[in-house]
C-alpha positions as a Markdown table, in Angstrom:
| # | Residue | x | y | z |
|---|---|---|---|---|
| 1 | Unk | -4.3 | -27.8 | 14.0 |
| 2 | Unk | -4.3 | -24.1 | 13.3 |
| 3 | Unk | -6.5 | -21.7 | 15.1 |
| 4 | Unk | -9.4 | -19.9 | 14.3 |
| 5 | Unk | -9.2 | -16.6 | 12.6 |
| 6 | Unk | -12.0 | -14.1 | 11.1 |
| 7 | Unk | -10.7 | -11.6 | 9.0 |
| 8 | Unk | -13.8 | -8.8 | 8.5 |
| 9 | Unk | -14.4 | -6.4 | 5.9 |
| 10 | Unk | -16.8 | -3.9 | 6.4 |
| 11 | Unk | -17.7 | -1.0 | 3.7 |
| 12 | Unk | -18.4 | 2.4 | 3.8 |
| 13 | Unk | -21.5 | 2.6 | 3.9 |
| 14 | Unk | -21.5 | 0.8 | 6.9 |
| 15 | Unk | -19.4 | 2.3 | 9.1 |
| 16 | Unk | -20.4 | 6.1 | 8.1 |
| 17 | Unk | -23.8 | 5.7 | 9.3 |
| 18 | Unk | -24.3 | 5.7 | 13.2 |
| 19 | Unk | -26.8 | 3.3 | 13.9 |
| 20 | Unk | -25.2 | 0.9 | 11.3 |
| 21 | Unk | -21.5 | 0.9 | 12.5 |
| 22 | Unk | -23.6 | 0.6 | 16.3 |
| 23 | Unk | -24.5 | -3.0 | 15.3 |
| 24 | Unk | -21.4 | -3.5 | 13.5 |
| 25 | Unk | -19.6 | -2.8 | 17.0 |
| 26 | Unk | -21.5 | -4.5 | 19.2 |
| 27 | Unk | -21.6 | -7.7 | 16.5 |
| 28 | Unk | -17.8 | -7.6 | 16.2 |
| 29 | Unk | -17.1 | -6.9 | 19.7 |
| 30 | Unk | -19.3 | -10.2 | 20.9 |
| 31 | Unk | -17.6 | -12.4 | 18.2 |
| 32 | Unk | -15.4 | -15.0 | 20.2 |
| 33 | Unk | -11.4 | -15.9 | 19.4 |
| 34 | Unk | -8.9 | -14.2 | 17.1 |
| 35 | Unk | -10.2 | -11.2 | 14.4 |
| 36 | Unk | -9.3 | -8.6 | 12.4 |
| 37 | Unk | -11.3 | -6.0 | 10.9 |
| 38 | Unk | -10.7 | -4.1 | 7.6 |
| 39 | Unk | -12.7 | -0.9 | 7.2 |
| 40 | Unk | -13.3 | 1.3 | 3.9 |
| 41 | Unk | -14.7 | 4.8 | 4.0 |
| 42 | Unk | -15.0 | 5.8 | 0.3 |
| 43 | Unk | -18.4 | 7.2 | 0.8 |
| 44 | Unk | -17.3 | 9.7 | 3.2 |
| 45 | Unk | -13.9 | 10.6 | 1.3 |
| 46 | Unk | -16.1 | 11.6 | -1.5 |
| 47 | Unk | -18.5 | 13.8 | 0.8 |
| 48 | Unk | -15.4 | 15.4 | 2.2 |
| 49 | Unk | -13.8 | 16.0 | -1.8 |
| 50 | Unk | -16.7 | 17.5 | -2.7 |
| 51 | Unk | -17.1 | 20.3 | 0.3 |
| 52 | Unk | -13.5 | 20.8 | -0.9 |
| 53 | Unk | -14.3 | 21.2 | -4.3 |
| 54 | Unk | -12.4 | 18.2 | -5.8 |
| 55 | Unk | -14.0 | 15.7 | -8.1 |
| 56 | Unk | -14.3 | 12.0 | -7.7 |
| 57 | Unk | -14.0 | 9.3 | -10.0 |
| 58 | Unk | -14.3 | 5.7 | -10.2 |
| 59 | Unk | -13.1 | 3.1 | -13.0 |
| 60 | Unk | -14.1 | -0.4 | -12.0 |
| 61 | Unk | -14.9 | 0.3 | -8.2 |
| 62 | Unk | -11.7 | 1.9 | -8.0 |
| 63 | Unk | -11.1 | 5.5 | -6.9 |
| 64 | Unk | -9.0 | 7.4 | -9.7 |
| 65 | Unk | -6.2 | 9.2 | -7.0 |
| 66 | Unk | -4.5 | 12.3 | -7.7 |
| 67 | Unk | -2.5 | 13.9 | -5.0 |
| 68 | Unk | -5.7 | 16.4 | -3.3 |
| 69 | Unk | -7.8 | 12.9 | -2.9 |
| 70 | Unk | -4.8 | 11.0 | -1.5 |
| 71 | Unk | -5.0 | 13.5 | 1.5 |
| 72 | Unk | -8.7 | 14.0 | 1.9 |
| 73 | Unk | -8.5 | 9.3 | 1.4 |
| 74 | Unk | -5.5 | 9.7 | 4.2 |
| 75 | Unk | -7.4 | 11.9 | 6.3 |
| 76 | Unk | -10.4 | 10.2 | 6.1 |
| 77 | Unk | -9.6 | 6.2 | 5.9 |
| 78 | Unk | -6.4 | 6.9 | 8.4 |
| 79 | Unk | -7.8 | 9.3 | 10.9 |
| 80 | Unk | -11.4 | 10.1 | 11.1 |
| 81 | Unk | -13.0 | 6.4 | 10.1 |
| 82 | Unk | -10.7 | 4.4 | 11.8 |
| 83 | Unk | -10.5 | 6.3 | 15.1 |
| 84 | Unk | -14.0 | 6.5 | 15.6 |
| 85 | Unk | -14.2 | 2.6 | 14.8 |
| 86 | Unk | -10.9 | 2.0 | 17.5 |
| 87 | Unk | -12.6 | 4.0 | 20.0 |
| 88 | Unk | -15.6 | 2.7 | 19.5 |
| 89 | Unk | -14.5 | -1.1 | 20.1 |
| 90 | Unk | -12.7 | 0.2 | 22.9 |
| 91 | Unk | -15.6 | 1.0 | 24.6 |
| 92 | Unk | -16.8 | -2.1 | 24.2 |
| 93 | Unk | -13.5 | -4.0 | 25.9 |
| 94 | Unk | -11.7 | -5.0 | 22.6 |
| 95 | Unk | -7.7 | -3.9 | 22.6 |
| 96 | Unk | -8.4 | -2.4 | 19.4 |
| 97 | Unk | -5.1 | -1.0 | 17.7 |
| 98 | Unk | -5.4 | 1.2 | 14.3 |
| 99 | Unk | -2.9 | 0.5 | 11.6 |
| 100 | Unk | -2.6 | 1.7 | 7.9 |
| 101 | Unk | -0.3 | -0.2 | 5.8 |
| 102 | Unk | 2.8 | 2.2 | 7.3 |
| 103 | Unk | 2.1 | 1.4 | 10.7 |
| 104 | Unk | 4.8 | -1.3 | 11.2 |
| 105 | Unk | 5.3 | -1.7 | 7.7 |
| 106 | Unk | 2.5 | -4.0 | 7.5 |
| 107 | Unk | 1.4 | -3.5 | 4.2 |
| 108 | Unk | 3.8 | -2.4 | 1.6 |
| 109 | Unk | 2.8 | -1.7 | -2.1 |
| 110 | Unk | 3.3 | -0.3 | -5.3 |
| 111 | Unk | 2.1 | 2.1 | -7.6 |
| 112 | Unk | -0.1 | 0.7 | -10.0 |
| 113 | Unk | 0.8 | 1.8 | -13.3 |
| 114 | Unk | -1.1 | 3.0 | -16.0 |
| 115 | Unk | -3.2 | 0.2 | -17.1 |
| 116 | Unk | -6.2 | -1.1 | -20.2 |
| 117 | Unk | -9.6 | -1.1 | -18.3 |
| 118 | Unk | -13.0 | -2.2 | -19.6 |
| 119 | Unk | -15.5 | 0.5 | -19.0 |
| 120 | Unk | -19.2 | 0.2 | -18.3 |
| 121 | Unk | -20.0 | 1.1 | -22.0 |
| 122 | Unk | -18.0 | -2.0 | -23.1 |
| 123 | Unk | -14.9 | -0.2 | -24.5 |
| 124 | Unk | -11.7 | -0.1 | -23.5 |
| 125 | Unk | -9.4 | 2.4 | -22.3 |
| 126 | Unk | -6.0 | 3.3 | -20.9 |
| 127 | Unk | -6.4 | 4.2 | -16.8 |
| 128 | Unk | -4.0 | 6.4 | -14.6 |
| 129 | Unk | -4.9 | 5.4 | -11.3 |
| 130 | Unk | -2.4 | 8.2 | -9.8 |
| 131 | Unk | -1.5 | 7.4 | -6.0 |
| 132 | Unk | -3.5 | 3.7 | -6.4 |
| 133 | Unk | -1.1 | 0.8 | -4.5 |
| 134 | Unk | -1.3 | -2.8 | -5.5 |
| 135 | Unk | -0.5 | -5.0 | -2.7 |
| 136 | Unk | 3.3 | -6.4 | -2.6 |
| 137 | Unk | 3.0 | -7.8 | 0.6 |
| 138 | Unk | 1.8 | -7.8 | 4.0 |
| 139 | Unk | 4.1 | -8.5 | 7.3 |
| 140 | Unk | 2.0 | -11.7 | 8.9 |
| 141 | Unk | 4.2 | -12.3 | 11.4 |
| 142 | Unk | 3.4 | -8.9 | 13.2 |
| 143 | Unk | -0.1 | -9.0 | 13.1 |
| 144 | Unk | 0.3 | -12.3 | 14.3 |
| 145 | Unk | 2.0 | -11.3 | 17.3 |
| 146 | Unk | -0.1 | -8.4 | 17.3 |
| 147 | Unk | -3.0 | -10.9 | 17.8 |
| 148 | Unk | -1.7 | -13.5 | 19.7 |
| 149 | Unk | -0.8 | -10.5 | 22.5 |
| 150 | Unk | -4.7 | -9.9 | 22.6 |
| 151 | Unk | -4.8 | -7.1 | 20.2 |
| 152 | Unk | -7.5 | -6.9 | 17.4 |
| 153 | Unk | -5.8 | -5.1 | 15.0 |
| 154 | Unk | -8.4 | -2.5 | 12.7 |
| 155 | Unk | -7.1 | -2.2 | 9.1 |
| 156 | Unk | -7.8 | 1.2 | 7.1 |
| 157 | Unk | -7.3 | 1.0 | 3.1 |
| 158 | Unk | -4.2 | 2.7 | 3.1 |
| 159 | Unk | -1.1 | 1.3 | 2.3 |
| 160 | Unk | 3.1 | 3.1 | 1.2 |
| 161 | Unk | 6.0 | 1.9 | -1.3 |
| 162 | Unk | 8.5 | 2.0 | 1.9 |
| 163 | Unk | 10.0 | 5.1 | -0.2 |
| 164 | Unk | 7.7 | 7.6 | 2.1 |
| 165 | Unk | 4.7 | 7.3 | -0.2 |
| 166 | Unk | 1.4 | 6.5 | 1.4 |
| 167 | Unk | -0.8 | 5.0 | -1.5 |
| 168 | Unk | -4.4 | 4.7 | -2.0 |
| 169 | Unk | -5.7 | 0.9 | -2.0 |
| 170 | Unk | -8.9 | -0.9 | -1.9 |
| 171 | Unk | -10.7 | -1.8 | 1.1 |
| 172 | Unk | -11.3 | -5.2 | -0.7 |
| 173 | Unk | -8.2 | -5.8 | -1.6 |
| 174 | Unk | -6.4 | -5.2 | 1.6 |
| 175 | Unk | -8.9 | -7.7 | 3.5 |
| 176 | Unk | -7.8 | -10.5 | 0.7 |
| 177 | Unk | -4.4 | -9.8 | 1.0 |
| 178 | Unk | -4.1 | -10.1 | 4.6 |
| 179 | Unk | -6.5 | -13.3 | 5.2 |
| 180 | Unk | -4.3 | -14.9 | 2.4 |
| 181 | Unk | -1.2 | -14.0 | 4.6 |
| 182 | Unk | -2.4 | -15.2 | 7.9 |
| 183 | Unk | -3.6 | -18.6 | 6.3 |
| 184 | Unk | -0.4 | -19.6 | 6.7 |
| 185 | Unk | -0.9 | -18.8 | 10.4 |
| 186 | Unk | -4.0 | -19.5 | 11.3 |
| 187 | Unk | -7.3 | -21.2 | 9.6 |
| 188 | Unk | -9.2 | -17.9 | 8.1 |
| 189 | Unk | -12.6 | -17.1 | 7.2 |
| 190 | Unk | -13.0 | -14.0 | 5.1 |
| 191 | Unk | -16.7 | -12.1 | 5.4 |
| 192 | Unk | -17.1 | -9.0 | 3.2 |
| 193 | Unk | -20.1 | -6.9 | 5.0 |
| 194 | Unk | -21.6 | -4.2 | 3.4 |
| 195 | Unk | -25.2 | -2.9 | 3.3 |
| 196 | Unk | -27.0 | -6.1 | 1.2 |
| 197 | Unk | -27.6 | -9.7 | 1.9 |
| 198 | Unk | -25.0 | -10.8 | -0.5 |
| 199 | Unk | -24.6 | -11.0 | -3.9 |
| 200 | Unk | -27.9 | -10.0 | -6.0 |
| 201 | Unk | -29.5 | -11.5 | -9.2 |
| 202 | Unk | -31.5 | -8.2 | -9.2 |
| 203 | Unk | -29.6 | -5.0 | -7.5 |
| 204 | Unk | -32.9 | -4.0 | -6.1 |
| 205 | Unk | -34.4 | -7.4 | -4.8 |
| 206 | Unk | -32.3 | -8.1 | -1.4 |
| 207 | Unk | -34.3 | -11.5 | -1.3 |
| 208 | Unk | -32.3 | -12.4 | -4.8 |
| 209 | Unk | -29.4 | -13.5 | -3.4 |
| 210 | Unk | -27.0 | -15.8 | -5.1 |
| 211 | Unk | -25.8 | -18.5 | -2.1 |
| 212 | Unk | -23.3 | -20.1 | -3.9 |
| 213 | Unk | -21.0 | -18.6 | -7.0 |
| 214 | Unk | -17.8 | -20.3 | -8.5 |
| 215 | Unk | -15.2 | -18.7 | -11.0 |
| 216 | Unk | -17.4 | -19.9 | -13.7 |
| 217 | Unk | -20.1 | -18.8 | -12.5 |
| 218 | Unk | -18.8 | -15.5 | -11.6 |
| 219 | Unk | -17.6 | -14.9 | -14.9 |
| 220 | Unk | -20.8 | -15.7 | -16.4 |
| 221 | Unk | -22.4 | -13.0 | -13.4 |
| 222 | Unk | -19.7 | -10.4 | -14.6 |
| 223 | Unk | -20.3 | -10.6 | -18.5 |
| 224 | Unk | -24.0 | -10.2 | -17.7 |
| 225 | Unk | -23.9 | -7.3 | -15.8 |
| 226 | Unk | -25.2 | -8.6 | -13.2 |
| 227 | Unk | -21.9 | -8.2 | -10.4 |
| 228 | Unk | -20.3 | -4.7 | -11.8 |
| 229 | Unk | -19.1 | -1.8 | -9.9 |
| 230 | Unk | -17.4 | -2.4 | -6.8 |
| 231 | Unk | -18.9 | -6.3 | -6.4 |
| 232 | Unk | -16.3 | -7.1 | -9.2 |
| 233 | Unk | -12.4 | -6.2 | -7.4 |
| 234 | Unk | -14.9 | -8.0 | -4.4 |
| 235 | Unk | -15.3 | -11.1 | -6.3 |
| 236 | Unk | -11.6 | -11.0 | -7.4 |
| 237 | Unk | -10.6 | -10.8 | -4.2 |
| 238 | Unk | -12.5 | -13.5 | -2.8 |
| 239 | Unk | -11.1 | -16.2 | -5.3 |
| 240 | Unk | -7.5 | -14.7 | -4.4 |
| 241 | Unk | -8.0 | -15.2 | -1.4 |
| 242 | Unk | -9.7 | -19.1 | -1.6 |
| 243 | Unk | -6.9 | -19.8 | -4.2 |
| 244 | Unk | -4.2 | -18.9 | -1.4 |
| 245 | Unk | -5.2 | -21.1 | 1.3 |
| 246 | Unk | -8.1 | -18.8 | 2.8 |
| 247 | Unk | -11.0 | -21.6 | 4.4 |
| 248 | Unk | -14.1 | -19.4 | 3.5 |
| 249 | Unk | -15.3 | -16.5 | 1.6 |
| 250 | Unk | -18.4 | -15.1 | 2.8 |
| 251 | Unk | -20.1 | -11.9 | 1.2 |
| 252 | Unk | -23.2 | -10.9 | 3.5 |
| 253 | Unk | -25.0 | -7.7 | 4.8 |
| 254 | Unk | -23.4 | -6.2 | 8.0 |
| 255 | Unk | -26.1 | -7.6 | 10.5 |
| 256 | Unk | -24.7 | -11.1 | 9.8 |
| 257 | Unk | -20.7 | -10.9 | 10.3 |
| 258 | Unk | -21.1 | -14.1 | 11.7 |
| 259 | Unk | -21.3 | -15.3 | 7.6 |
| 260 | Unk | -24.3 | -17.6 | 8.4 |
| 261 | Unk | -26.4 | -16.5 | 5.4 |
| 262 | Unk | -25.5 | -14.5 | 2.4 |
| 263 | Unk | -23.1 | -15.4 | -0.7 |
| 264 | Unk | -20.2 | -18.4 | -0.3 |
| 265 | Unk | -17.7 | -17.7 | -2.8 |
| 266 | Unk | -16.2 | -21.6 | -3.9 |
């Protein structure tokens, strides 16, 4: 029988706000057995681009990267967000260690070429991500020996081609593509944690939460409207990651990393 392993995601939003990323500390560092968290940071990558000047935009939840927002989204996932989180947990006892995909070559990637994306108006059009990664593969067996030496390794969304390119890559994506590689290790629960309960019928009604939502379902949800933005490379992830051998997908509000209530992805 495999052991036990949660694999957390935690957004932006979350861990850019003080009192927030407080609970999300002292949650994490309280949660028994074998974890790894996954952090984003977009919110504060924007707020740093625009007090440089530099204009953000999004396609799809994903952040369009030219070469000035692949440094300020280096500085900023690599350094700054991740440190704070490492020392943070630190101070709480966990043997926190901060990777980006480059660390260890852990994560390698590609550069997602140009590629057709539906937009928000319904029409389609031809997207240059620039310096945007699309997972290859991730190295299992070292976080696994990471892990099993007591470590709890602390992901930032940053991964590299192994031909000295670091590249840009969702937050969401990473956390998928690393539970689906230590399923073969270990059994793996996936919770996504940002600032709702779950996943909303109405974006502006927390009590609307959806508790249960299948690929069907999910594509209903999506032509609707009702999961767009950044829920949708969320949802894909999830069902990547269930489809791969992951136990359980879990998409909650950060004060419940523990997945007991919010949205099961089947």
């Amino acid at each position: 029988m495999k052991d036990k392993l949660n694999v957390i995601k935690v957004g932006g939003g979350v861990v850019e706000n003080a009192a927030s990323l407080a609970s999300l500390l002292r949650q994490f560092a309280g949660m028994d057995g074998r974890k790894v968290l996954v952090h984003g940071g977009g919110r504060l990558a924007t707020s740093v681009a625009t007090s440089l000047g530099l204009e953000s935009r999004m396609v799809g939840g994903r952040r369009i990267t030219d070469e000035k927002m692949l440094q300020v989204v280096t500085m900023v996932y690599g350094g700054l967000v991740n440190k704070n989180i490492v020392a943070g947990l630190q101070a709480k006892g966990v043997k926190a260690i901060g990777l980006t995909g480059a660390d260890g070559d852990v994560i390698r990637s590609h550069r997602r070429p140009p590629k057709l994306v539906r937009m928000d108006d319904g029409t389609e059009q031809m997207v240059d991500f620039g310096f945007v990664g699309d997972v290859d593969k991730v190295d299992a067996q070292f976080l696994a020996a990471l892990i099993e030496s007591g470590a709890v390794p602390v992901v930032a969304p940053l991964t590299h081609d192994g031909e000295g390119h670091i590249l840009n890559t969702n937050a969401d994506t990473i956390a998928s593509s690393v539970a689906q590689a230590l399923a073969e290790h270990y059994e793996v629960t996936l919770t996504f944690c940002f600032e709702k309960a779950g996943v909303l019928r109405d974006a502006d009604d927390d009590s609307s939460v959806i508790p249960l939502i299948d690929e069907p379902e999910a594509g209903r949800l999506i032509a609707e409207g009702i999961i767009a933005g950044g829920m949708i490379p969320k949802i894909e992830n999830a069902f990547a990651a269930i489809h791969k051998g992951v136990r359980q997908v879990v998409i909650t509000h950060s004060d419940n990393i523990d997945g007991s209530r919010g949205t099961t992805i089947k």
